[in-house]
C-alpha positions in Angstrom: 0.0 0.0 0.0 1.2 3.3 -1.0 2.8 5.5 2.0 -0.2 8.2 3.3 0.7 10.9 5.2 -0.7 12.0 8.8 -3.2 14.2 6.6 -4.5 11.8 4.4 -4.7 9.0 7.0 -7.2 11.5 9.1 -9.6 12.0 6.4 -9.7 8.1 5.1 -10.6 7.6 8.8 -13.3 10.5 9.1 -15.2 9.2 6.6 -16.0 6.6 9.0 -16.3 9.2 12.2 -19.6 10.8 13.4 -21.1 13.2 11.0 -19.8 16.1 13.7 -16.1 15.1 13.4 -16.7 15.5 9.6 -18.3 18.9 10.1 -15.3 20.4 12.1 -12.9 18.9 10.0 -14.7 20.8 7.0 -15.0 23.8 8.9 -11.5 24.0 9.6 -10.4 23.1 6.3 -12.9 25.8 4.5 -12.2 28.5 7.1 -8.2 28.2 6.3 -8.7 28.2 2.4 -11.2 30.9 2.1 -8.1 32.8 4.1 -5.7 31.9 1.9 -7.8 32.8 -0.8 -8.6 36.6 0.2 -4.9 36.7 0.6 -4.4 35.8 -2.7 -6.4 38.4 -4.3 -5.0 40.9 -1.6 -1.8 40.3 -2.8 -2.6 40.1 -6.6 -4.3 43.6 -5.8 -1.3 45.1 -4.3 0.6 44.1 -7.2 -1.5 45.3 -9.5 -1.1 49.1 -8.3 2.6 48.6 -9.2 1.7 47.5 -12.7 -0.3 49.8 -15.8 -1.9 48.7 -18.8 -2.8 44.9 -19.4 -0.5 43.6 -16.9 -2.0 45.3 -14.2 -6.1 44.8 -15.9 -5.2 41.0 -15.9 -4.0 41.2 -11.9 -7.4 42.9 -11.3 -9.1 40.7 -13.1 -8.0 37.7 -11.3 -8.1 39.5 -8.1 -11.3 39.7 -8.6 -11.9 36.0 -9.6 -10.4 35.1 -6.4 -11.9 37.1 -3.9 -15.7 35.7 -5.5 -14.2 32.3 -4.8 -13.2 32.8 -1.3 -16.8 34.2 -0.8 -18.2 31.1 -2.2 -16.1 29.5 0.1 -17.3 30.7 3.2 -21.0 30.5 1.8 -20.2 26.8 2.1 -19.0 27.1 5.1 -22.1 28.9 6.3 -23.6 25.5 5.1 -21.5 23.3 7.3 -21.7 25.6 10.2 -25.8 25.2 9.9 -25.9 21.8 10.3 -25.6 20.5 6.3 -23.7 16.8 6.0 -20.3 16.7 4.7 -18.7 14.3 2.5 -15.1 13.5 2.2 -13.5 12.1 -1.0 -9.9 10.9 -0.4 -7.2 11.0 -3.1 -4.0 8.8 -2.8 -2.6 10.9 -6.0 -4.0 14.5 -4.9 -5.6 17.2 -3.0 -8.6 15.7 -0.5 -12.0 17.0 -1.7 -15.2 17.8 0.4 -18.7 17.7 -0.7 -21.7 20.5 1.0 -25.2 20.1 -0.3 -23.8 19.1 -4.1 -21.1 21.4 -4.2 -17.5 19.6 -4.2 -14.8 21.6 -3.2 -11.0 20.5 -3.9 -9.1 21.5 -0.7 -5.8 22.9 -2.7 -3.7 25.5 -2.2 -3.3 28.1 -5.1 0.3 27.8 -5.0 1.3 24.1 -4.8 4.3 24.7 -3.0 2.6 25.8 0.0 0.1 22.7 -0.1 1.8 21.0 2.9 1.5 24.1 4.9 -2.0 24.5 4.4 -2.6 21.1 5.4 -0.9 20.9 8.5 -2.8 24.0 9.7 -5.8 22.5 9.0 -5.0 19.7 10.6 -3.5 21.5 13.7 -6.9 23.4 13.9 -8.5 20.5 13.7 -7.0 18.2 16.0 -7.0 21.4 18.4 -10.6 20.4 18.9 -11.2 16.6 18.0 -9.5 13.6 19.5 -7.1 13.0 16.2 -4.6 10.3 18.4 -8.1 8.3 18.7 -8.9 7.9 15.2 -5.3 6.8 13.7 -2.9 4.2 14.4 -0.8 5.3 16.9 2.9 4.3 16.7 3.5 1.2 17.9 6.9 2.1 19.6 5.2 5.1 21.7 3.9 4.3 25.4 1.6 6.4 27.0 4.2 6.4 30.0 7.3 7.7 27.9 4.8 10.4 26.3 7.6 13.0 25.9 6.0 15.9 27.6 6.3 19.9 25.9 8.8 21.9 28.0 8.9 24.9 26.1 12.0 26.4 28.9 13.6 30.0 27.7 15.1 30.0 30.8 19.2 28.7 29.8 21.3 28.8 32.3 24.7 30.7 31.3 28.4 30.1 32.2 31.8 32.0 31.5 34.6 31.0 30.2 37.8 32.4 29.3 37.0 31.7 25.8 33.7 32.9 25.7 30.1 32.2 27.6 28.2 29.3 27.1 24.2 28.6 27.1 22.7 25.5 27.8 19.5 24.6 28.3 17.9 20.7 28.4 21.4 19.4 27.1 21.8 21.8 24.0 24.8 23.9 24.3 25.5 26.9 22.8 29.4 28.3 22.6 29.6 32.0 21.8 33.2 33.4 21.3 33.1 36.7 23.3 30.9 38.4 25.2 30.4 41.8 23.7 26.6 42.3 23.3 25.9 40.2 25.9 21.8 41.4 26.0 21.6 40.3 22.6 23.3 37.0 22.9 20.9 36.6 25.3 18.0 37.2 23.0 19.8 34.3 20.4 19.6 31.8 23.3 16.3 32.3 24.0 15.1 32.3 20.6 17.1 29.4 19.8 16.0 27.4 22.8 12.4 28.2 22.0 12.7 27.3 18.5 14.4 23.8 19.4 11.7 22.9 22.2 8.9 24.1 20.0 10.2 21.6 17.0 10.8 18.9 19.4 7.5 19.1 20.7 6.0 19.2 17.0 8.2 16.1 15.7 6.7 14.1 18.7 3.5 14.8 17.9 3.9 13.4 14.8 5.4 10.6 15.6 3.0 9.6 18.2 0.8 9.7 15.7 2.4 7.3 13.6 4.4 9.6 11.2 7.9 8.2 9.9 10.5 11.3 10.1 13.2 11.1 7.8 15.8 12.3 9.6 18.8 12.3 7.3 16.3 14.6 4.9 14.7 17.3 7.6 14.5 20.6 5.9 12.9 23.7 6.5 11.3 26.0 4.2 9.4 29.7 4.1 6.0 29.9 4.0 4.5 32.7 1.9 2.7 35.6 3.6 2.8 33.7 7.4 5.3 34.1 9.9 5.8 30.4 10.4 8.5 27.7 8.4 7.7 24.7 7.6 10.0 21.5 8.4 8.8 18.8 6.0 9.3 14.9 7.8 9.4 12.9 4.9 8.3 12.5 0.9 4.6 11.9 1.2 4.4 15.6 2.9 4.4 15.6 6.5 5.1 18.5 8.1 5.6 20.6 11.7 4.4 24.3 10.9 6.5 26.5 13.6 7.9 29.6 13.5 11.7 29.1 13.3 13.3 32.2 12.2 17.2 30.9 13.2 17.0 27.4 12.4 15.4 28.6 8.8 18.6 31.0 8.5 21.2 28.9 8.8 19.9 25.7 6.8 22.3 23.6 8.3 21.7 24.7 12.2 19.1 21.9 11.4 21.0 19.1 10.4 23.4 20.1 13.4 20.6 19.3 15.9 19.1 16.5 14.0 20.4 13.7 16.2 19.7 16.0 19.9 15.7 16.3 18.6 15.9 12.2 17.7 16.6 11.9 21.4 14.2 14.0 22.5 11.1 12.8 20.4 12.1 9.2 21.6 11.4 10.6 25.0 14.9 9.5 26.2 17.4 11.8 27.4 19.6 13.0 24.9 23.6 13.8 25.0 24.9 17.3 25.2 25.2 18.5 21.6 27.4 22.1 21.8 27.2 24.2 18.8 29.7 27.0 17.9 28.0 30.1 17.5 30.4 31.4 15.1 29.6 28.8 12.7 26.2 30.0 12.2 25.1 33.4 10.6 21.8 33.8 12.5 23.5 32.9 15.7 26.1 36.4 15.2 24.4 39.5 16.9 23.8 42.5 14.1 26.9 44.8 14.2 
């Protein structure tokens, strides 16, 4: 059987969920599209008041188109919201589709590199609000008493060297040469910290769920218009959506940490991994 991700998996089992599990999944999956849509024609709008002549009619023009199908969007999701059935229509080779009173909508991002992040917020939304962990398989190597827990700690502790001050914090370690601008190596370290613990936490929720992470392959990408970055898991499109402004400026900061976030998504304690500051652009404080 061909590998699903986390996303797919949810909706083959919702179409056998209570009709209510259905509804919120639509909801949450119409409410994020009919965003990204009016974004679209925002954007396309904004644009066209750079442009003149047919370049900028043919921006306007498909402003427009846009913003009328984000409005039919949420007219659907008026439906849902009222009580209406939903149907879901699974595709191993595509976007998922949804069905309202007739109307079949093809949950797809306009810009197909941004696909996965749609679909993880949807799902995030969605499993915000509806018990996701009961309706998969689970991963048969979690147990509920390793769960590893989220400790989202800012709070490194700091020592001084004579060749430079050190941050640590859980067993991450972070060497900075010198300790001019101390207040904003401070800042890094936080950030950093919170960026790690916030990924962990993400990567273990997907693999309780049953997600295979690729580790040797972890990569971490823009999204357009959001504040977040998206880390995609593996090749069928599993994702954690955080907003990881270092990690996503120095690419391989990442692969650097890989084998400290293994650790911690096993739930096992990890090894100190120290990372040279100076090795790392988004780790230097702005001269």
């Amino acid at each position: 059987m061909e590998k699903q991700s986390l996303f797919q998996r949810t909706v083959y089992q919702l179409q056998e969920s209570a009709p209510d599990e259905r509804s919120g999944f639509a909801i949450a999956a119409l409410s994020e599209m009919s965003t990204v849509y009016m974004a679209e024609a925002d954007l396309a709008r904004s644009e066209a008041a750079r442009r003149d002549g047919q370049s900028r009619a043919k921006l306007l023009g498909w402003a427009y188109e846009v913003n009328q199908y984000a409005n039919q969007l949420l007219l659907i999701l008026e439906d849902v919201e009222s009580g209406t059935p939903v149907s879901l229509l699974p595709d191993p080779l595509g976007p998922v589709s949804i069905v309202v009173a007739g109307k079949e909508v093809v949950l797809g991002h306009p810009r197909a590199d941004q696909q996965a992040a749609y679909e993880q917020r949807v799902l995030s939304d969605f499993c915000s609000h509806h018990d996701c962990q009961g309706m998969i398989a689970p991963n048969p190597l979690y147990e509920e008493e390793s769960l590893p827990r989220a400790r989202i700690k800012v709070y490194p502790q700091w020592t001084f060297t004579d060749r430079g001050p050190v941050c640590a914090n859980e067993g991450l370690e972070v060497h900075f040469g010198s300790s001019r601008k101390l207040a904003a190596l401070r800042a890094i370290c936080d950030e950093l910290v919170r960026e790690v613990a916030d990924l962990a936490d993400g990567l273990s929720w997907q693999w309780r769920n049953g997600v295979e992470i690729d580790w040797d392959n972890l990569s971490v990408t823009a999204t357009s218009g959001k504040p977040e970055h998206l880390v995609r898991l593996n090749e069928v499109g599993d994702s954690v959506l955080r907003s990881l402004p270092l990690l996503y400026s120095s690419p391989t900061l990442l692969a650097d940490i890989r084998a400290y976030l293994f650790w911690r998504v096993q739930g096992q304690e990890s090894a100190s991994v120290r990372l040279d500051a100076s090795k790392y652009e988004s780790l230097q404080p702005e001269s």
